[in-house]
C-alpha positions as CSV (number, residue, x, y, z in Angstrom):
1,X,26.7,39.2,-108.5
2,X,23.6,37.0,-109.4
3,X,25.5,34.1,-109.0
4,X,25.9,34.7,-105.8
5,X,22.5,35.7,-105.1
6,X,21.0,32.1,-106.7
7,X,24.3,30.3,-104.7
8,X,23.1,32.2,-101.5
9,X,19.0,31.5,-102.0
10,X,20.2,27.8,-103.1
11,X,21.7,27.3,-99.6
12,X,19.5,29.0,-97.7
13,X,16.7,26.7,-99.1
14,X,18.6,23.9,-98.0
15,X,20.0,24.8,-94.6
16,X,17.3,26.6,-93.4
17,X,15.0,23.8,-91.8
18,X,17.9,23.2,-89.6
19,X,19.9,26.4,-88.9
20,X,16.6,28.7,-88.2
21,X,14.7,26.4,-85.8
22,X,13.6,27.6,-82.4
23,X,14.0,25.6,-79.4
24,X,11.1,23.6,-78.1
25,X,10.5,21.6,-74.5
26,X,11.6,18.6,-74.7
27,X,8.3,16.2,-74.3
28,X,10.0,13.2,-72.2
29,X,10.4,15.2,-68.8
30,X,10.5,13.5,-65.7
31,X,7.0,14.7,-64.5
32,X,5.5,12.1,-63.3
33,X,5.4,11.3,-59.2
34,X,7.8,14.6,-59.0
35,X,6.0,15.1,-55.5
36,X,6.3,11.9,-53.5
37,X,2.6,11.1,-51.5
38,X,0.7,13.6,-53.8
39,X,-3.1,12.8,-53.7
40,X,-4.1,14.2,-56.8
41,X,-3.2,17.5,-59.5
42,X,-3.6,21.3,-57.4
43,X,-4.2,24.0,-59.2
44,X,-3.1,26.4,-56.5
45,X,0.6,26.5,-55.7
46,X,2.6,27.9,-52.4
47,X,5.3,29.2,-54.5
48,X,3.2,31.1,-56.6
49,X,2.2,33.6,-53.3
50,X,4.0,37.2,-52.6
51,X,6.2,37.3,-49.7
52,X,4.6,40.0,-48.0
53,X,1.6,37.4,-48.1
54,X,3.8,34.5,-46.7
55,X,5.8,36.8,-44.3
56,X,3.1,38.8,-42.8
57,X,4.7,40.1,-39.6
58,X,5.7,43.5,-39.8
59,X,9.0,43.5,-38.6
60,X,10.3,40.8,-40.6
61,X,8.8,42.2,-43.9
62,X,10.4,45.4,-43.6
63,X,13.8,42.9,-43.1
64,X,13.2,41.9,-46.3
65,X,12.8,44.9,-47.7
66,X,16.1,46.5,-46.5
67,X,18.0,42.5,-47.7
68,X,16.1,43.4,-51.4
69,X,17.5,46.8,-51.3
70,X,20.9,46.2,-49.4
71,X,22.1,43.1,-50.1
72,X,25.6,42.6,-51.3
73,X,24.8,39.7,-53.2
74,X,21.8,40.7,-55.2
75,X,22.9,43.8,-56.0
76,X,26.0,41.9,-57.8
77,X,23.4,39.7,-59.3
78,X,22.0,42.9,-61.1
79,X,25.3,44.5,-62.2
80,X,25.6,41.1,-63.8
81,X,22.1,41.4,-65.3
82,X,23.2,44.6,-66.8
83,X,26.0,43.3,-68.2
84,X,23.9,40.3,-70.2
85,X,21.8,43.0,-71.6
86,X,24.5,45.3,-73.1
87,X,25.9,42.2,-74.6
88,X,22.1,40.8,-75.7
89,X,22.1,44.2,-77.5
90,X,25.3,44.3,-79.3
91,X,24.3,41.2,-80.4
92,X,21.2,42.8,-81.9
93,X,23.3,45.5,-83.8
94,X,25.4,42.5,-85.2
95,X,22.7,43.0,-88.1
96,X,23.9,46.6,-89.1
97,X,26.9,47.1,-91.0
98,X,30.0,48.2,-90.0
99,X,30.7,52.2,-91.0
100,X,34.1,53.6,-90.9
101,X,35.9,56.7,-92.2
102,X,39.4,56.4,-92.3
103,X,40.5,60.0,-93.8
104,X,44.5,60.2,-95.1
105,X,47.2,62.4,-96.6
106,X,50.6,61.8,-98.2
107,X,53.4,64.3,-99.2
108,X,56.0,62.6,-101.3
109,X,59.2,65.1,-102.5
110,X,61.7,63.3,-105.2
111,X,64.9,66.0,-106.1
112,X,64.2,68.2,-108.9
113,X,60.0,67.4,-108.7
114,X,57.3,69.2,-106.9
115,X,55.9,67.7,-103.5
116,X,53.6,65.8,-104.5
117,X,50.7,65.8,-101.9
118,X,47.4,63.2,-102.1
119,X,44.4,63.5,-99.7
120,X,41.5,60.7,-99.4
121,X,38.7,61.1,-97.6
122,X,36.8,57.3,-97.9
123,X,33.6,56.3,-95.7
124,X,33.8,52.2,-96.5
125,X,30.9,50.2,-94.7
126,X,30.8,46.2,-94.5
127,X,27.6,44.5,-94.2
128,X,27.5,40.4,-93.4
129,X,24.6,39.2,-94.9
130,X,22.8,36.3,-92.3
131,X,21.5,34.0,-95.1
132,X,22.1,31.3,-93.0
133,X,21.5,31.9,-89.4
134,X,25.0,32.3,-87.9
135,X,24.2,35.6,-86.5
136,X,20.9,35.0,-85.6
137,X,22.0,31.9,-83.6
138,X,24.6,33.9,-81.6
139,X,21.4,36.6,-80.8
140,X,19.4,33.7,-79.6
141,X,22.9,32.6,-77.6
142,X,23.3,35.9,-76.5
143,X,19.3,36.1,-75.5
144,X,19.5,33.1,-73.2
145,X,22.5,34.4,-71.4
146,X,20.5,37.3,-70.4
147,X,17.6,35.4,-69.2
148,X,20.1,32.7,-67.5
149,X,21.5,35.8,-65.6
150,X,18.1,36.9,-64.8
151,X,16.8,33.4,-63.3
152,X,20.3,33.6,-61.3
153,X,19.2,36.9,-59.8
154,X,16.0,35.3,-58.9
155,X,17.9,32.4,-57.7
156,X,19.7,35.4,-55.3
157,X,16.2,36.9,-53.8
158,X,14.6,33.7,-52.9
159,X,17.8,32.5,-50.9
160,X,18.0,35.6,-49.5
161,X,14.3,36.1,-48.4
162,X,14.2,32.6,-47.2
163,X,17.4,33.4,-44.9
164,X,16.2,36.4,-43.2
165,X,12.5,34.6,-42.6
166,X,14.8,31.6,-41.0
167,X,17.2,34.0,-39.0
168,X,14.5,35.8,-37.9
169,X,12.7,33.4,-36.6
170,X,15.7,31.4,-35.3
171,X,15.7,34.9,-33.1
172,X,12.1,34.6,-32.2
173,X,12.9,30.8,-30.8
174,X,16.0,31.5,-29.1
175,X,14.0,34.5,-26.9
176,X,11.3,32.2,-26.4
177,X,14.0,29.5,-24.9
178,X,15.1,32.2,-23.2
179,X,12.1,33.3,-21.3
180,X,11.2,30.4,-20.7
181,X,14.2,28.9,-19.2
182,X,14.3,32.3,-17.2
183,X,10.9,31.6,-15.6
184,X,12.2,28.4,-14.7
185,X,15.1,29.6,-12.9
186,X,12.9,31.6,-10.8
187,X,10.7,28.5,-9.8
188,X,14.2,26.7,-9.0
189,X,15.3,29.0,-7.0
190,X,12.2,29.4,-5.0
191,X,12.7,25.2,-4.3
192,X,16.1,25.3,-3.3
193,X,15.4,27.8,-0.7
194,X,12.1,25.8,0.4
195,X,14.5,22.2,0.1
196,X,16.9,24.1,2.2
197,X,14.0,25.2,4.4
198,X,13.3,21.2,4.8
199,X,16.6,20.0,5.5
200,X,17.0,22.3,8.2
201,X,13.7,20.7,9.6
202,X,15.0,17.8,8.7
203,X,12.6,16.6,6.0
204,X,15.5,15.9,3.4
205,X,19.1,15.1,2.9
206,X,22.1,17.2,2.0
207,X,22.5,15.3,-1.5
208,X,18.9,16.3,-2.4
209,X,19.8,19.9,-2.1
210,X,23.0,19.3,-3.6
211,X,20.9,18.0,-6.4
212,X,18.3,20.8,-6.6
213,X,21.5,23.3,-6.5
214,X,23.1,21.5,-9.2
215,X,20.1,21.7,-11.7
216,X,19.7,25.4,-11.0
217,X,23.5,26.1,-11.7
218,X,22.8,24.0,-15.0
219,X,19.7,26.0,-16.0
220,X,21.7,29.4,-15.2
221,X,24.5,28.1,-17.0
222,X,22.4,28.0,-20.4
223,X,21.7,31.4,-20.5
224,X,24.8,33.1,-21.4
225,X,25.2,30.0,-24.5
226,X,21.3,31.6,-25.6
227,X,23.0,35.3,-25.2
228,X,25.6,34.7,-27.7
229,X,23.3,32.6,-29.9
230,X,20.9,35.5,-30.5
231,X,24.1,38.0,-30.6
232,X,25.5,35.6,-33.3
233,X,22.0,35.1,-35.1
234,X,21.9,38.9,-34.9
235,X,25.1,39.2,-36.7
236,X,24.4,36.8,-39.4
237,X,21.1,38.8,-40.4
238,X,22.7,42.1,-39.9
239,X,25.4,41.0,-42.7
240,X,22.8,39.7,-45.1
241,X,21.7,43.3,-44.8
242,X,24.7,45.0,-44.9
243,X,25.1,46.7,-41.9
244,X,26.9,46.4,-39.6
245,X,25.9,44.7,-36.0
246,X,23.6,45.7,-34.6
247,X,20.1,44.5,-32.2
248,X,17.2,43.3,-34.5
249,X,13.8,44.4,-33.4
250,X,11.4,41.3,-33.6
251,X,7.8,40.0,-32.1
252,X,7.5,37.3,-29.9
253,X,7.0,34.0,-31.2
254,X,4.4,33.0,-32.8
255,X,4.6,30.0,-35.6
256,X,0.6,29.9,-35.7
257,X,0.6,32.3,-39.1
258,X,1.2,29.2,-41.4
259,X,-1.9,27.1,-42.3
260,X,-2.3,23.0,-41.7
261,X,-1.9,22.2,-45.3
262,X,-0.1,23.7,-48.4
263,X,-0.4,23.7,-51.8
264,X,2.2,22.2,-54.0
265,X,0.5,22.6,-57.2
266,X,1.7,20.4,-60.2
267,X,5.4,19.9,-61.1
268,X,4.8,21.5,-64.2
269,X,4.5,24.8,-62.4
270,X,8.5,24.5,-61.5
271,X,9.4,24.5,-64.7
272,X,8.6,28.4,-64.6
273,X,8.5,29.3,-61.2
274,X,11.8,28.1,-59.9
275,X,14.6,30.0,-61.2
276,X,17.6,27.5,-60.3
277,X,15.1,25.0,-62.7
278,X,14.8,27.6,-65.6
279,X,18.3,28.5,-65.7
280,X,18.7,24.7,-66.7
281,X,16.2,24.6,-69.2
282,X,17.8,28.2,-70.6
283,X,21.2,26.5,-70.8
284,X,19.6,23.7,-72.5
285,X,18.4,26.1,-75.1
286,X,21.7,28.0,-75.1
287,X,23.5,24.9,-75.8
288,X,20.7,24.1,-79.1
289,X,21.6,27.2,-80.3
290,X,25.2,26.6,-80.2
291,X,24.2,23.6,-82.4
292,X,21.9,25.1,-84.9
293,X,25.0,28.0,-85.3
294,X,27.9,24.6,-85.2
295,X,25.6,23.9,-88.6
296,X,25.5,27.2,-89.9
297,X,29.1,27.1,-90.1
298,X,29.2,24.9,-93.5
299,X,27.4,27.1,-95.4
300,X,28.8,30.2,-97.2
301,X,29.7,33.7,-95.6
302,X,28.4,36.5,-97.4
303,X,29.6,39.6,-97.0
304,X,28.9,43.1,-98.8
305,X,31.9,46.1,-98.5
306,X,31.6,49.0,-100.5
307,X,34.0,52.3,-100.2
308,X,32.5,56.2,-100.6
309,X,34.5,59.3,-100.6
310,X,37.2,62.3,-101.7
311,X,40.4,62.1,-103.1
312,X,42.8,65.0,-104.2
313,X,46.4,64.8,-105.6
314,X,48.3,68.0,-105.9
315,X,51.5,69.0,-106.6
316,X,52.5,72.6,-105.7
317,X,49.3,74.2,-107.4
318,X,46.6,72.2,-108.1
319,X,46.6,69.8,-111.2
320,X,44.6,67.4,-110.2
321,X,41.0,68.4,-108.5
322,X,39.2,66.9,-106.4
323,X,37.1,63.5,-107.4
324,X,34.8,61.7,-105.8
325,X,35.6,57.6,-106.1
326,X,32.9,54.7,-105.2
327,X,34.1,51.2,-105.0
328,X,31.9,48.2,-104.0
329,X,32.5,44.4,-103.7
330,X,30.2,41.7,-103.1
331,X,32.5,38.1,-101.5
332,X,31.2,34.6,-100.7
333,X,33.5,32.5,-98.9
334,X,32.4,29.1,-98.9
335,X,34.3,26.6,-96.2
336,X,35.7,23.5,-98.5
337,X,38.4,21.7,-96.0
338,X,39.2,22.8,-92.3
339,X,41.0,19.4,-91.7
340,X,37.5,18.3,-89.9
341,X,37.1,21.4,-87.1
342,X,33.7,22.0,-88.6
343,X,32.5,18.4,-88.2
344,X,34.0,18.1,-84.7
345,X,32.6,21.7,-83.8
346,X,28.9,20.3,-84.8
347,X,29.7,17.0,-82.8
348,X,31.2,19.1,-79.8
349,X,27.7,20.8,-79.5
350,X,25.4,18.3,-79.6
351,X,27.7,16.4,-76.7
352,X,26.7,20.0,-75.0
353,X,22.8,19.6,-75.5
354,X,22.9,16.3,-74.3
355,X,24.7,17.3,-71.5
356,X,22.7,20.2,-70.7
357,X,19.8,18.0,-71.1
358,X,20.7,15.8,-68.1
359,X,21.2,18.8,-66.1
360,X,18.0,20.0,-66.6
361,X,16.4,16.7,-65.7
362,X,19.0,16.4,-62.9
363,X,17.7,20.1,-61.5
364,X,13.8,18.7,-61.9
365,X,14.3,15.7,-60.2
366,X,16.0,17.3,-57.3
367,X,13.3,20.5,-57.3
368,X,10.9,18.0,-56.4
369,X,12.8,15.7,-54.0
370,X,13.3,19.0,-52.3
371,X,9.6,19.9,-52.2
372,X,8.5,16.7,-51.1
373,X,10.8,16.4,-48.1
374,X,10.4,20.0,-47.0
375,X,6.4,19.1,-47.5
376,X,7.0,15.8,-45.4
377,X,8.6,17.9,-42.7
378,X,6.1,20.3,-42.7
379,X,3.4,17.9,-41.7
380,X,5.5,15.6,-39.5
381,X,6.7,19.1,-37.6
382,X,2.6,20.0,-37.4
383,X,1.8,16.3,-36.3
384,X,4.8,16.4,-33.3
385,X,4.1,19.9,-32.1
386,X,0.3,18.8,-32.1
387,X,1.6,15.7,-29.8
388,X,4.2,17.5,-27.6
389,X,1.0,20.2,-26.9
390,X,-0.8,17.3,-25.4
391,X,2.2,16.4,-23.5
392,X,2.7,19.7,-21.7
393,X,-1.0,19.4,-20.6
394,X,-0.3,16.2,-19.2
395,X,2.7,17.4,-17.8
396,X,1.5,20.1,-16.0
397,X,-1.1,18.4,-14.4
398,X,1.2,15.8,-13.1
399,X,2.9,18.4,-11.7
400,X,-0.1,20.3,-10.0
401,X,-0.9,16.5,-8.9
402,X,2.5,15.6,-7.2
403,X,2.7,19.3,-5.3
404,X,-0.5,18.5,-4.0
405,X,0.5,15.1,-3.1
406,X,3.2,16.3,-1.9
407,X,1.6,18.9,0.6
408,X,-1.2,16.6,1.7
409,X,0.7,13.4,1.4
410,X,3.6,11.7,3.4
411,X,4.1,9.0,0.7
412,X,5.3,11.7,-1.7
413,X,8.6,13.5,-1.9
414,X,9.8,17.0,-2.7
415,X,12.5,15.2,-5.6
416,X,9.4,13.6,-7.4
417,X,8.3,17.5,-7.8
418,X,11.4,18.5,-8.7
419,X,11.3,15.9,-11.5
420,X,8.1,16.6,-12.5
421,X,9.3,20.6,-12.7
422,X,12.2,19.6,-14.7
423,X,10.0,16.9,-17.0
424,X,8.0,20.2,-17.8
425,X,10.5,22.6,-18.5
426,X,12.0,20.2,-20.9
427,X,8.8,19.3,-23.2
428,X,8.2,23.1,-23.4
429,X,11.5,23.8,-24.9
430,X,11.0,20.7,-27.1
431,X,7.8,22.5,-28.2
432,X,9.4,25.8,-29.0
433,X,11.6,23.9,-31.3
434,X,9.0,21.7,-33.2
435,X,7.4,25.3,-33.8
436,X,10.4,26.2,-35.2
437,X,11.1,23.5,-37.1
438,X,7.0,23.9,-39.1
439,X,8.3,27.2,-39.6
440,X,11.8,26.4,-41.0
441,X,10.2,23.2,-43.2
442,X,7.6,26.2,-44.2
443,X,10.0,28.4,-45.6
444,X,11.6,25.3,-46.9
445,X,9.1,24.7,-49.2
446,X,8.2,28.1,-50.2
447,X,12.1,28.7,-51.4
448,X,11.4,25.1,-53.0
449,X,8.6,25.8,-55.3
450,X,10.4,28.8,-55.9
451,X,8.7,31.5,-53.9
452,X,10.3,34.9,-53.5
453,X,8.2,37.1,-55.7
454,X,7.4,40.6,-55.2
């Protein structure tokens, strides 16, 4: 028994620098110029905000709220959550030996004897001794599994925040599209009756009508592809809840509630606030475990067994009483040659940390391509929506100009009105959807800086 005490503290001694190490950051992490066009280091970080701070309309925050709570998706993601944590703590229990009572009786009857009868009654317990980190590797294993499940479920809640915020204000657009091409049908058909008006007095041409007509049928046309595009967008959002289809109550448009600039912080911060980016590094750790546990595999298995119980043989009356028996064993079984599965074992796992190094690169380096171009879009979609604003002012006072013109003027015709009508509608429906897309490139970035918190 001591010799395998000194054999055990002998290896430990010498294993133990490798086998019982914790896993560390790797240093060398492409850091540097994550964010394309960033000035200079901020300290605060878009990501880092609530939703209900980012989301602030009433109506869509308590469609969030029902998605959180409702959701098909995330609500698998936690049964699977669950799951990692009744495995994490099995694995903790892996410590504690095994009990078991395995209570028996035999009759035996031989011609001419007695029955003999024997009854045992043994508790035996087996204890593995972790002098050398095998099981305390597959708890760390077992650990990172239930945090990789846990940055998955994150993973779930910011896709599924950012799609509601984008379906519902894909709703708010397609109403405002609506309206407005619905105002514009009215003025259309108030100047195909007033072109009409003029041809009868002879002040236009049949084609020019036909043209007015034409436009209006086009505009009217639109509206039932909008109806089913808000029916459809309706749909999508109701399944994301699951329910079934139903109207969505919403506000009217309004893409104003996001600021002219924000915050990226520094790439650093994704390291811990995006979960798709974690769940990299968490395999990467998983898969250094998996070596340090490939390592522990050369060294000896220890394990303790001992027995505890009852025994009684008797044969007609009882001859023999009842005695207690004890029995322990102490066993070291020390690997010598598994025709190299070992070696190829600890080789097979370092190929996996390597691996699961370049992933976790790989998921940096497209984190930040992904902030910087939703952060490029935000600001070209502020820039464009800033220009098109200016336009529309023009716009309409070129049109004001050319009715007047037109009314006071012989040099000007009805058509140039007409196309300066049609010029307008057409740059304000442009300007409903660069709102939309500042809004869209803002939830863009939030989901990539890994926003979605509660």
């Amino acid at each position: 028994m001591k010799n395998i005490f000194y054999i055990a503290v002998a290896s430990l001694l010498l294993a133990s620098c490798r086998i019982y190490t914790n896993y560390e950051r790797p240093d060398a992490l492409p850091l540097e110029g994550l964010y394309r066009d960033q000035q200079a280091p901020q300290e605060e970080n878009f990501g880092f905000a609530p939703w209900r701070e980012v989301f602030t309309e009433a109506p869509l925050q308590q469609l969030i709220q029902k998605a959180l709570t409702q959701n098909a998706d995330l609500r698998s993601a936690d049964l699977t959550v669950q799951q990692a944590e009744a495995a994490f703590k099995t694995s903790k229990l892996a410590f504690l030996p095994n009990l078991a009572l395995a209570p028996s009786g035999t009759i035996a009857k031989i011609q001419g004897f007695d029955a003999s009868k024997t009854y045992q009654l043994p508790v035996s317990a087996s204890w593995q001794i972790d002098a050398f980190g095998s099981l305390r590797n597959a708890k760390k294993q077992s650990e990172m599994t239930l945090y990789q499940t846990q940055a998955a479920r994150q993973a779930v809640q910011t896709s599924i925040i950012a799609a509601v915020a984008k379906l519902y204000y894909t709703l708010q657009m397609l109403d405002a599209q609506l309206a407005t091409t619905r105002e514009t049908i009215v003025i259309w058909e108030e100047n195909v009756r007033a072109m009409k008006a003029m041809k009868e007095a002879g002040m236009t041409t049949e084609a020019a009508v036909a043209q007015a007509e034409a436009n209006l049928i086009e505009l009217k046309a639109s509206i039932p592809a909008l109806g089913d595009n808000i029916r459809a967008t309706e749909n999508a959002l109701c399944t994301l809840l699951h329910e079934t289809p139903h109207a969505i109550e919403r506000n009217a448009f309004n893409a104003d509630g996001f600021p002219a600039t924000l915050a990226t912080g520094v790439p650093l911060q994704l390291l811990e606030n995006r979960p798709d980016v974690k769940a990299r590094e968490i395999q990467l750790a998983y898969a250094f475990y998996g070596v340090n546990k490939a390592r522990s595999a050369f060294y000896p298995n220890i394990t303790l067994t001992g027995t505890f119980g009852w025994a009684n043989n008797a044969t007609g009356m009882v001859v023999n009483p009842a005695k207690w028996l004890a029995q322990g064993v102490a066993s070291l079984v020390q690997p010598l040659f598994q025709r190299g599965q070992l070696t190829a074992n600890l080789k097979i796992s370092k190929l996996q940390q390597e691996q699961a190094l370049l992933a976790f690169e790989q998921s940096l380096l497209s984190a930040g391509e992904e902030v910087s171009n939703a952060l490029s879009e935000y600001q070209s979609a502020l820039q464009k929506a800033e220009l098109r604003q200016q336009e529309i002012v023009s716009l309409t006072s070129a049109r004001d100009k050319t009715k007047l013109l037109f009314n006071y003027s012989v040099g000007t015709s009805y058509l140039e009105t007409l196309t300066a009508e049609q010029t307008l509608l057409q740059a304000r429906l442009t300007l409903i959807n660069d709102k939309y897309s500042k809004v869209n490139a803002a939830i863009a970035l939030y989901q990539a800086l890994g926003g979605g918190r509660q």
